[in-house]
Structures are given as structure tokens and as C-alpha cells.
C-alpha positions in Angstrom: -28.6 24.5 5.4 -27.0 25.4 2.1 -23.5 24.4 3.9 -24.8 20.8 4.6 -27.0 20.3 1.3 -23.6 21.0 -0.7 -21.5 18.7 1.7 -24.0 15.9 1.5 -24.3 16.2 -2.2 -20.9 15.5 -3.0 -20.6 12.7 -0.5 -23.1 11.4 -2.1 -21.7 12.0 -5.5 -18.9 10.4 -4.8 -20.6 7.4 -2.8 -22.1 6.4 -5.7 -19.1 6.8 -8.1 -21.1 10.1 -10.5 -19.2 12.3 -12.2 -16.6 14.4 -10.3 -18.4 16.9 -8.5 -18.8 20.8 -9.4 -19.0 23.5 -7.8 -19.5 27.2 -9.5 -18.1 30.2 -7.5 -20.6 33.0 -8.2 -20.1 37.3 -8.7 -16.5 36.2 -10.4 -14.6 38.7 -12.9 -13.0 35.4 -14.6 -15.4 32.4 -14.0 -14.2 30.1 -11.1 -15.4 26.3 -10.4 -14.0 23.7 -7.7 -13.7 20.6 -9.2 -13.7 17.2 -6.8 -11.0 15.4 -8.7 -7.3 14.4 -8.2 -5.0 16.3 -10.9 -4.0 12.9 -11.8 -7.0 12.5 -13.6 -7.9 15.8 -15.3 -8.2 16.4 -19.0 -7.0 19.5 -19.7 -4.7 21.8 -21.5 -2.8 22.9 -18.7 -2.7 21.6 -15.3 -1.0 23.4 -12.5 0.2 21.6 -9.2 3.3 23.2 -6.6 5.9 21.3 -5.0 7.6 22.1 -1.8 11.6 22.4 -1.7 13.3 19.7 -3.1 14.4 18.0 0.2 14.3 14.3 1.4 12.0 15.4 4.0 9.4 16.2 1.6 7.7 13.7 0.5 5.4 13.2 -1.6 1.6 12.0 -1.0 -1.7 11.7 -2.2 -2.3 12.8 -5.7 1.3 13.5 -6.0 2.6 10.3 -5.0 0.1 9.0 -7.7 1.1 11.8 -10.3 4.8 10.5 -9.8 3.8 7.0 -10.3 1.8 7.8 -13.4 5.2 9.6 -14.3 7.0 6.7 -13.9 9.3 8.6 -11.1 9.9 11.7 -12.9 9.1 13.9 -9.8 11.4 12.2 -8.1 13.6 12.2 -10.8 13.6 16.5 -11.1 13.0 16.8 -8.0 17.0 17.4 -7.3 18.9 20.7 -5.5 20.9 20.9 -9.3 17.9 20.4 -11.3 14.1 21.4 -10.1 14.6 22.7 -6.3 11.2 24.1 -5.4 11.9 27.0 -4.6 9.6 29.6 -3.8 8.0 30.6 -7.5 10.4 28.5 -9.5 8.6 26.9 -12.2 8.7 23.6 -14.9 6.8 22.9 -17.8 6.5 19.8 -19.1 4.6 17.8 -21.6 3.8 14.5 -20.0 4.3 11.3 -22.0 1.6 9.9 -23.7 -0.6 7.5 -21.5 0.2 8.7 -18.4 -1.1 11.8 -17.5 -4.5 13.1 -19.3 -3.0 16.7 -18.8 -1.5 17.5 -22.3 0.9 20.4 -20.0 2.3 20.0 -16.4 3.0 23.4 -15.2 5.2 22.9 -11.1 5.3 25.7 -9.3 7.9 26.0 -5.8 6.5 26.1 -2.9 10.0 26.5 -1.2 10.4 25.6 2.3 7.6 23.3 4.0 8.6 24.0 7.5 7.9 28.2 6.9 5.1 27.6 4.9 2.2 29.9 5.3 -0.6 30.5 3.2 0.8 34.5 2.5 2.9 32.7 0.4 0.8 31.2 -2.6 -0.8 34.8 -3.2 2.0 34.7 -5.6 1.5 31.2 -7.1 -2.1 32.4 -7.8 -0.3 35.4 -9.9 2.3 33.1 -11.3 -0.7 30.7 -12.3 -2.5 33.5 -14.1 0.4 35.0 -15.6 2.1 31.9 -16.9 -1.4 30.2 -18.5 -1.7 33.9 -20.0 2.0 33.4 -21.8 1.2 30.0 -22.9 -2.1 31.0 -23.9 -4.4 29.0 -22.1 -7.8 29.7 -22.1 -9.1 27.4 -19.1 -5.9 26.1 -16.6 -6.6 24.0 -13.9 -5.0 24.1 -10.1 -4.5 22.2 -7.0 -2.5 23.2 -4.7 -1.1 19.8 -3.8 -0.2 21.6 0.0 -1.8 18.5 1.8 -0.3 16.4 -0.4 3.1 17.5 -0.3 3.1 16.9 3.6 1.6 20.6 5.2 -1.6 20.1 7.0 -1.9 22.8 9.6 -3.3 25.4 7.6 -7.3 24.8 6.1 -7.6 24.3 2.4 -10.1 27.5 2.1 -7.1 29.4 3.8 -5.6 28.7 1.3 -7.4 28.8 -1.7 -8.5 32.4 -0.7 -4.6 33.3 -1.1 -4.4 31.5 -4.3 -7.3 33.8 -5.9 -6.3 36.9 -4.7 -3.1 36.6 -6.0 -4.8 34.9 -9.5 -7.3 38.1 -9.3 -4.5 40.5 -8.5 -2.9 39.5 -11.8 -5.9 39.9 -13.7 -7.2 43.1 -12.5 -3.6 44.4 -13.7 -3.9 42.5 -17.0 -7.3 43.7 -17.6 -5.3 47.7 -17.0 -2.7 47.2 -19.5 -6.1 45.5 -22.1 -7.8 48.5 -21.2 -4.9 51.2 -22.2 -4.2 48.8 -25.4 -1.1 47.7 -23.5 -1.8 43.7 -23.8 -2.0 41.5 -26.7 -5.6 40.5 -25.4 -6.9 38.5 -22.7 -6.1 34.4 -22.7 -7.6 32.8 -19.3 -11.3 33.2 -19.7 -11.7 31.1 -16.9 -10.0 28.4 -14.0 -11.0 25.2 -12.4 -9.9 24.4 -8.7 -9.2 21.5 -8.0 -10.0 20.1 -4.2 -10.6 17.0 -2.3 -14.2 15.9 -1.7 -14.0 16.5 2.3 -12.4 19.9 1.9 -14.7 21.1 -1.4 -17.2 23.1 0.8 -14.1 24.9 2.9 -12.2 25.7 -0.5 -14.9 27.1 -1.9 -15.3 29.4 1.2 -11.9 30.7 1.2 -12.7 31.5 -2.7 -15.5 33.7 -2.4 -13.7 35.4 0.5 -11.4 36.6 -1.9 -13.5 37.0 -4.6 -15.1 39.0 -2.2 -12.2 41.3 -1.3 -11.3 42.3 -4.8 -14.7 43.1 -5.1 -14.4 45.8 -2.4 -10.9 46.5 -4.0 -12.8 47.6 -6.9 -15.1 49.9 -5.7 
């Protein structure tokens, strides 16, 4: 019943044009919401997306295609085999030009080959995602993992999203070690918004607190 309540609830939320839709991931060490927006539209310090290898075949779709054309064509643009090729935990910051993007920081991380993909492999985006807000010192990042978007639809979005946060807790667990034995400079995330699409909220958020779940059982 829960299932359906939260599914109907953010149909309806977005039916009648409400704010974006929230949903709070519960028993978390580092507090986790899914958000129902497009990363086109967030405010926030630091947004995160991926991009699959830099490839003609990979095209772009979705929130990335409107990303790009917010952008003006600078995916396109750096998406080049001598510039940004997308490869598997490659990264690019960038500070999007005023009016475009509300993001103040575009953080890309590599996907690297679409046609291999499996979700195994963003458990380290979710580290890289933790570990690189952490060096910048952001306090709240935000994520999507633009995998639909960038053309890879076989696998479900809570698949993988539960890769995603066990790689993201992963990397806090061992942050929270070196804190612990005055090894770190101090804690920076303090929390992360998910991003997902409205029809795939409810699955995402599944495939969360399965691996919130997990680390859990880690831990003890």
C-alpha cells in the first residue's frame, strides 16, 4: 500500500505542476533524499551527472540533451577522444556560464563504454562522487546518474542507484576511519540529493535502502 500511496503521490505532484517531489531515505549514516527533478534545473553547489564514452554512438538524451542545450553545445563540444573521453572514472569540473545552468559547479563523471555497461560499475562513481564533493568541500552534492539518458535502458534505475550508494557509503565509512584516528581534515558531505525521474522515483529509492541496508549489516 505504502508502494502505491508514494507512486500516486508524485504523479499527482507532478500532474498538477507542485514542487518537485521528495522523497527521504530513512536509517542513513549521511542523510539521503530522491529528488524528482531534471539536473537541468537544480540549484545547487555541486551537481554531479556521468557520461558514457565519448563516441558518435552515444548520444545524448533527455536531461542531457537539455543540459547541452542549456550549455549551448559544450557537451558536445568536450565530449572529444583528445579532450573529455568518458572514460570509466574520468572526471571534469566546470563552472557553468551564468544563465544557463542553476548549478554553480558541473562535476562529469565517465561512464566508459555503453555497450559493457553494468551497474558493478558505478559503485565507483558513487566513491568518486563522495570523494570529489569531499575535496571541493561540498556540504550537500547532488546526483543523477544520466544512464537512461545517455542511451542504457536495460538495467532498472534502483539497480542502479543501490550501486551508486554503496560505493558513496563505502567512501564514507572509510572517511569516517581516517576522522576517527585524526587522519582527515573533518567531514564535508553532510548529506546528498538523488536525483530521479518521476516514473522511476519509487524503484530508485528501493535500490537505495537496499544498500543502505547492506552497509548496515557491514557494520555490525
Amino acid at each position: 500500500m505504502l508502494l502505491l500511496a508514494l507512486a500516486g503521490s508524485v504523479g499527482l505532484a507532478l500532474h498538477a505542476q507542485t514542487p518537485s517531489a521528495v522523497i527521504d531515505i530513512a536509517n542513513t549514516p549521511i542523510p539521503i533524499q530522491i529528488l524528482v527533478q531534471s539536473p537541468a534545473e537544480t540549484a545547487t553547489e555541486l551537481q554531479v551527472i556521468c557520461l558514457f564514452r565519448s563516441s558518435p554512438v552515444n548520444t545524448l538524451h533527455g536531461s542531457l540533451a537539455e543540459m547541452n542545450e542549456k550549455l549551448k553545445g559544450l557537451l558536445d563540444r568536450v565530449r572529444k577522444p583528445d579532450l573529455f573521453r568518458g572514460e570509466l572514472g574520468e572526471t571534469l569540473l566546470l563552472a557553468p556560464p551564468a544563465g544557463s545552468l542553476g548549478a554553480k559547479r558541473l562535476l562529469i563523471i565517465g561512464l566508459g563504454d555503453s555497450q559493457t555497461f553494468s551497474p558493478q560499475r558505478v559503485q565507483l562513481v558513487g566513491k568518486i562522487l563522495y570523494d570529489e564533493a569531499s575535496r571541493l568541500r561540498v556540504a550537500h552534492p547532488f546526483f543523477a546518474p544520466t544512464i537512461l539518458d545517455g542511451g542504457v535502458s536495460k538495467f532498472t534505475t534502483g539497480e542502479v542507484a543501490e550501486q551508486v550508494i554503496a560505493g558513496f557509503l563505502s567512501s564514507a565509512a572509510t572517511d569516517k576511519l581516517l576522522r576517527d584516528a585524526n587522519a582527515s581534515p573533518g567531514q564535508f558531505v553532510t548529506a546528498l540529493t538523488y536525483l530521479a525521474g518521476a516514473k522511476n522515483a519509487v524503484n530508485t529509492r528501493d535500490g537505495i535502502e537496499k544498500a543502505v541496508a547492506t552497509a548496515a549489516r557491514k557494520k555490525d
